[in-house]
FILUMKOL-129786 format. One record per residue (C-alpha): residue number from 0; residue in three letters; z negated, x, y negated. Coordinates in steps of 0.2 Angstrom, whole numbers, plus 5000, padded with zeros to 4 digits. Example, Ala and Ser with C-alpha at 12.3 -4.5 7.8 and 13.67 -1.06 7.14 Angstrom:
# FILUMKOL-129786
nr->0, rest->Ala, pz->4961, px->5062, py->5022
nr->1, rest->Ser, pz->4964, px->5068, py->5005
//
This chain:
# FILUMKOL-129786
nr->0, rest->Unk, pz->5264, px->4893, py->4539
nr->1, rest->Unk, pz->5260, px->4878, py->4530
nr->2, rest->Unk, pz->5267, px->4861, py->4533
nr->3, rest->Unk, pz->5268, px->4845, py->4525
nr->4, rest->Unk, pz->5271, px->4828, py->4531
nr->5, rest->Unk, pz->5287, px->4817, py->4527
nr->6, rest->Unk, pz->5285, px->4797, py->4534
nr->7, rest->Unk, pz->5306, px->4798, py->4528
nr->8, rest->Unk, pz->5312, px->4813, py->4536
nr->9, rest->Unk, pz->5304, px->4813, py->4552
nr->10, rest->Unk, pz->5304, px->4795, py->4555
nr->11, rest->Unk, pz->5284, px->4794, py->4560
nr->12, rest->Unk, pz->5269, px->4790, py->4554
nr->13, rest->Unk, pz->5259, px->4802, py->4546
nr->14, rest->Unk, pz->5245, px->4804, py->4558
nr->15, rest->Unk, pz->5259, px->4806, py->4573
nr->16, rest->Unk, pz->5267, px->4822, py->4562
nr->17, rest->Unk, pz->5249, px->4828, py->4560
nr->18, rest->Unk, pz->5247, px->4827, py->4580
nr->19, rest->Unk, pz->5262, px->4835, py->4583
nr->20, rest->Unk, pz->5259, px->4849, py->4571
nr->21, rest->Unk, pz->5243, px->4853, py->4577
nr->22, rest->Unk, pz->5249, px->4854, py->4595
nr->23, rest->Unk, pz->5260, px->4868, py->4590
nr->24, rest->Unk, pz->5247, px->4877, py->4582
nr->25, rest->Unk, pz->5245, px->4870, py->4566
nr->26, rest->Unk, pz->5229, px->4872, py->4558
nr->27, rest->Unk, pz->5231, px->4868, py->4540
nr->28, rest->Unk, pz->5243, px->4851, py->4534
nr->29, rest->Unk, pz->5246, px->4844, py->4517
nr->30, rest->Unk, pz->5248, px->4824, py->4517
nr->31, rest->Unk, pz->5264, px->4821, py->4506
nr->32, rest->Unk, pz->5269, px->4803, py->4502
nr->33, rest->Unk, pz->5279, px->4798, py->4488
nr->34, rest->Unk, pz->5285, px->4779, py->4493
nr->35, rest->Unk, pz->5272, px->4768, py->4499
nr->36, rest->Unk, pz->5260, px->4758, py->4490
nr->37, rest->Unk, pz->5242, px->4764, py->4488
nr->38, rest->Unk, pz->5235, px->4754, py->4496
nr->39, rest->Unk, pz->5247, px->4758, py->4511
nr->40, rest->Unk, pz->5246, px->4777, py->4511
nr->41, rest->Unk, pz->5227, px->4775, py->4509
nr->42, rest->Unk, pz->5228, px->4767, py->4527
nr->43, rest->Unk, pz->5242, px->4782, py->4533
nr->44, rest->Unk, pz->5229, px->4795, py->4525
nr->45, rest->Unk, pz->5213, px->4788, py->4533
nr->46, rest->Unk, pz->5223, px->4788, py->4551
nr->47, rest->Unk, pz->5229, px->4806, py->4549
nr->48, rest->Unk, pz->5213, px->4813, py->4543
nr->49, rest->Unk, pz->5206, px->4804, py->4561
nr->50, rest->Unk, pz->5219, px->4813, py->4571
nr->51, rest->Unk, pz->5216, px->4831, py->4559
nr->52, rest->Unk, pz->5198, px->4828, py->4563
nr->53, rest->Unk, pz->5200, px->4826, py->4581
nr->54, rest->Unk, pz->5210, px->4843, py->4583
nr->55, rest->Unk, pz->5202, px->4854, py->4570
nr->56, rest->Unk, pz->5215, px->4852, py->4558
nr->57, rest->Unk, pz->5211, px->4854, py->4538
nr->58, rest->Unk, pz->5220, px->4842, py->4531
nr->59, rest->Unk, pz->5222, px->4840, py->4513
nr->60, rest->Unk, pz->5231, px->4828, py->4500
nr->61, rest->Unk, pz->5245, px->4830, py->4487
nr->62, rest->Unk, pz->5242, px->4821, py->4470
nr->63, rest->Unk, pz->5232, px->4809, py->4476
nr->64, rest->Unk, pz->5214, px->4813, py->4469
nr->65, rest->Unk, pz->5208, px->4797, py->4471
nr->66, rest->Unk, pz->5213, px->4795, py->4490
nr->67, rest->Unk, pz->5205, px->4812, py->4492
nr->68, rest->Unk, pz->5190, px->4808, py->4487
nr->69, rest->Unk, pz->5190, px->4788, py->4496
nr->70, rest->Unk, pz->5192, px->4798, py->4513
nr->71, rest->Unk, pz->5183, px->4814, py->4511
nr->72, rest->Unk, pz->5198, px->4825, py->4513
nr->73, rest->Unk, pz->5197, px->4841, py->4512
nr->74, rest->Unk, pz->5206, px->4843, py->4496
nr->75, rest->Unk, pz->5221, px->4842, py->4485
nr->76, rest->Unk, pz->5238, px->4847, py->4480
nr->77, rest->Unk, pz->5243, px->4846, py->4462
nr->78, rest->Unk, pz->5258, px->4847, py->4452
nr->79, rest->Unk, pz->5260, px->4851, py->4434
nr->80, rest->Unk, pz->5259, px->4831, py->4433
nr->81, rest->Unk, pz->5244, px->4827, py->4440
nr->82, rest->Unk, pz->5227, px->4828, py->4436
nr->83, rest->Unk, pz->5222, px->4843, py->4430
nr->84, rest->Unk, pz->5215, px->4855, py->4442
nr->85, rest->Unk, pz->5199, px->4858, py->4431
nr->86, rest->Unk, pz->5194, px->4837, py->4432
nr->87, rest->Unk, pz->5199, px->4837, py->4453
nr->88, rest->Unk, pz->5186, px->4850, py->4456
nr->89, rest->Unk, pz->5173, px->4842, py->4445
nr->90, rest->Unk, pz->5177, px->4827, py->4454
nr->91, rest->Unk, pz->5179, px->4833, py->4471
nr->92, rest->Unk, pz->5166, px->4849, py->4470
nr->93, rest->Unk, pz->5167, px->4867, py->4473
nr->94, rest->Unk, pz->5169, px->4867, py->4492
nr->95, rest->Unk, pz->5187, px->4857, py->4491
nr->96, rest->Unk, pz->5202, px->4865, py->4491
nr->97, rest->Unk, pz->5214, px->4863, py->4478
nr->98, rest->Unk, pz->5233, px->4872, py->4477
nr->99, rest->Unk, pz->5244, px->4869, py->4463
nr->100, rest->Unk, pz->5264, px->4868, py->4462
nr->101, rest->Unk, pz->5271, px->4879, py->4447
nr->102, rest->Unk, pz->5288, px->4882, py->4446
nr->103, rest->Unk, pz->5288, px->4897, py->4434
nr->104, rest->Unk, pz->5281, px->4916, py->4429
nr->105, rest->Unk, pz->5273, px->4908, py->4414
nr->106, rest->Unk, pz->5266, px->4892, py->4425
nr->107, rest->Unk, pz->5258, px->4902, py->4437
nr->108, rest->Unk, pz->5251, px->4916, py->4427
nr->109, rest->Unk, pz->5244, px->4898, py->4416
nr->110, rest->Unk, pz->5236, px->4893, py->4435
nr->111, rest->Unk, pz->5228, px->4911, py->4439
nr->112, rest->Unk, pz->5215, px->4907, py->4427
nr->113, rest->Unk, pz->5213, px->4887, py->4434
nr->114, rest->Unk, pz->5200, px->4883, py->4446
nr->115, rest->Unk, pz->5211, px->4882, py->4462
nr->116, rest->Unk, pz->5213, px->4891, py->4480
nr->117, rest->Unk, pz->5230, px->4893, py->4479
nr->118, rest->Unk, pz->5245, px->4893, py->4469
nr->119, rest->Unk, pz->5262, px->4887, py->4474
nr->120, rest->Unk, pz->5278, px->4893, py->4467
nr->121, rest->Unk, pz->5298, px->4885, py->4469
nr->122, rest->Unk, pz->5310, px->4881, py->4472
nr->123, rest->Unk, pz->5311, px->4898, py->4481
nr->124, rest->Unk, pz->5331, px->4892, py->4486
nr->125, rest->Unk, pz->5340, px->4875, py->4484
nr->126, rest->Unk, pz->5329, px->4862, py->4493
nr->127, rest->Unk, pz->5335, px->4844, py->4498
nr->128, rest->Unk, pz->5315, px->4838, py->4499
nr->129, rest->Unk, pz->5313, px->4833, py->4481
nr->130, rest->Unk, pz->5320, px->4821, py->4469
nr->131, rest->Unk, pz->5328, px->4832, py->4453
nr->132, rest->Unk, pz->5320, px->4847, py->4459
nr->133, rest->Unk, pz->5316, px->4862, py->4446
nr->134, rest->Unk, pz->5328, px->4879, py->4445
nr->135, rest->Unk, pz->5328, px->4891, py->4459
nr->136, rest->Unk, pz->5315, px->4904, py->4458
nr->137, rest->Unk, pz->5322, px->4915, py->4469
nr->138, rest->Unk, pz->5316, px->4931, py->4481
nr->139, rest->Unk, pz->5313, px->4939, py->4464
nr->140, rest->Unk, pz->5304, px->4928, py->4454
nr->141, rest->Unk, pz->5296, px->4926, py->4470
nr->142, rest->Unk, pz->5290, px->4945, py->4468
nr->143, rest->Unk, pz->5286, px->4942, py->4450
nr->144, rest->Unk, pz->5275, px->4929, py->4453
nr->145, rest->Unk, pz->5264, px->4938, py->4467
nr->146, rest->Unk, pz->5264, px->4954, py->4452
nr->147, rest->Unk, pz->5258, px->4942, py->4439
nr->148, rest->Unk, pz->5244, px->4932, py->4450
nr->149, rest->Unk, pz->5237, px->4946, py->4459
nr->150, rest->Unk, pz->5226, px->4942, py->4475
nr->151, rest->Unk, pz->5227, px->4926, py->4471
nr->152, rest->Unk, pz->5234, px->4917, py->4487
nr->153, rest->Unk, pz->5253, px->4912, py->4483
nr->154, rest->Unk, pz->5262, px->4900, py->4494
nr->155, rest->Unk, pz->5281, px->4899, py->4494
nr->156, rest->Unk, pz->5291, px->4882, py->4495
nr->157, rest->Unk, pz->5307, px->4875, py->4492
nr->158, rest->Unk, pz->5324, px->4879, py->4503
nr->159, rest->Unk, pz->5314, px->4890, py->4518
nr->160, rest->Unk, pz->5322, px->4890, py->4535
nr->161, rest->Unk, pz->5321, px->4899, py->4550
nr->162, rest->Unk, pz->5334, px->4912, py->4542
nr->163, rest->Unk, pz->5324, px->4917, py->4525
nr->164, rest->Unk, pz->5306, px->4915, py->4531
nr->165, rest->Unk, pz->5303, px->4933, py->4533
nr->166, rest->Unk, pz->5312, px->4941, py->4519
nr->167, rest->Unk, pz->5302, px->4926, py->4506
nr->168, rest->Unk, pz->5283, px->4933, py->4516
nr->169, rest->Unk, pz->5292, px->4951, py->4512
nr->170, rest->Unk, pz->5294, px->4947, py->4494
nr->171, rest->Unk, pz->5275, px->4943, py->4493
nr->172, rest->Unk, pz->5273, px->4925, py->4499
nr->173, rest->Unk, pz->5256, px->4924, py->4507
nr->174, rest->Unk, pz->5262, px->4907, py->4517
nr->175, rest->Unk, pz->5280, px->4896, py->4517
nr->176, rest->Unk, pz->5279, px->4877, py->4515
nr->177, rest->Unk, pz->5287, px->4868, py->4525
nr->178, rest->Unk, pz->5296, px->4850, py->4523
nr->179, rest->Unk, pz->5315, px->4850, py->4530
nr->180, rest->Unk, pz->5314, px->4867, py->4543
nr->181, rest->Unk, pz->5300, px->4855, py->4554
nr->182, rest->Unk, pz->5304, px->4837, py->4552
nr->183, rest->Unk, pz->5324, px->4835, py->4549
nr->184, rest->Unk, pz->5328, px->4837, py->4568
nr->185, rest->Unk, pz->5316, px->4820, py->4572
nr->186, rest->Unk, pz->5302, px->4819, py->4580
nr->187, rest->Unk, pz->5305, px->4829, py->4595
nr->188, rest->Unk, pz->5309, px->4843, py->4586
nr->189, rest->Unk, pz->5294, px->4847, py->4574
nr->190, rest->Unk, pz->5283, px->4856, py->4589
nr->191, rest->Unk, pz->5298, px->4865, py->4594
nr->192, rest->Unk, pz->5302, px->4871, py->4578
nr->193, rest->Unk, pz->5284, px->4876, py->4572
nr->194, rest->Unk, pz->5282, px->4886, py->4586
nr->195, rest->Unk, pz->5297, px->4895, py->4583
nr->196, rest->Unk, pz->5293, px->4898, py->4566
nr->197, rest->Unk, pz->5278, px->4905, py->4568
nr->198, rest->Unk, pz->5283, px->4915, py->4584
nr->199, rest->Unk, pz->5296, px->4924, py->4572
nr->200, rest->Unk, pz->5283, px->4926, py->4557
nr->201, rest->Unk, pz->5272, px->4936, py->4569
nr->202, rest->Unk, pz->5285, px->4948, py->4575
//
């Protein structure tokens, strides 16, 4: 399971999600913030890479280069409109991890031979998470991807729930991102619902 933070959709701070996730188990959390001035989400950032620290939490952050490498994350996610995964490792080194959102066959047999740790593919479903979101991949574009990447480790996004997340890691998803499944109930909710998740993924 991978999830990522949303200041709008749980109503708290970064660094409170981060603490919350990780009490359920999280280990690995991708900062998202698409509202708030940089200068803001530099301060959110630096406050949940303390909390990550304190409980053994790799955190990393998407699009934001930059911030990254201010705070010392851990590393970075990219979409197609960001920085080119080639300049973000020459900037943050080899050791950083970098993921990057595709959205297509073509786009992530493109990011196979890119300098990243991960490749991302979605909308695997219709996903209320993002402003004018791409087309609907699908469980077998899903498939498709995983053929045409090989090892390389695929993370699904975009529509997962407590309902598809096993058939979307039977189609060949190494991990499911998360967004709306863990935050949409508030704040109480996002331990509850991790743990469930992850208790049905390792039936």
């Amino acid at each position: 399971m991978y999830p990522i933070t949303d200041t709008q959709l749980s109503g708290i701070s970064h660094a409170d999600q981060v603490s919350l996730l990780a009490d359920a188990g999280a280990t690995f959390v991708q900062l998202r913030e698409k509202n708030l001035p940089a200068l803001d989400f530099y301060n959110e950032a630096k406050s949940a890479l303390a909390v990550a620290a304190q409980k053994s939490v790799t955190l990393i952050i998407n699009d934001r280069v930059d911030v990254a490498l201010a705070l010392g994350a851990r590393g970075v996610h990219l979409g197609q409109d960001d920085l080119p995964p080639e300049a973000a490792r020459e900037l943050l080194g080899d050791a950083a991890v970098i993921g990057y959102s595709t959205h297509s066959v073509a786009q992530a047999s493109a990011a196979a031979n890119l300098p990243v740790d991960y490749i991302a593919i979605g909308p695997i479903f219709q996903t209320g998470s993002k402003n004018n979101p791409d087309p609907v991949v699908g469980l077998d574009g899903l498939r498709a991807v995983r053929y045409a990447i090989g090892d390389i480790p695929l993370v699904a996004i975009g529509g997962i729930t407590e309902t598809n997340a096993v058939a979307v890691i039977e189609a060949g998803a190494d991990s499911i991102a998360l967004i709306s499944a863990l935050l949409s109930g508030g704040p109480t909710e996002i331990s509850n619902r991790y743990r469930a998740l992850s208790q049905l993924l390792s039936r």
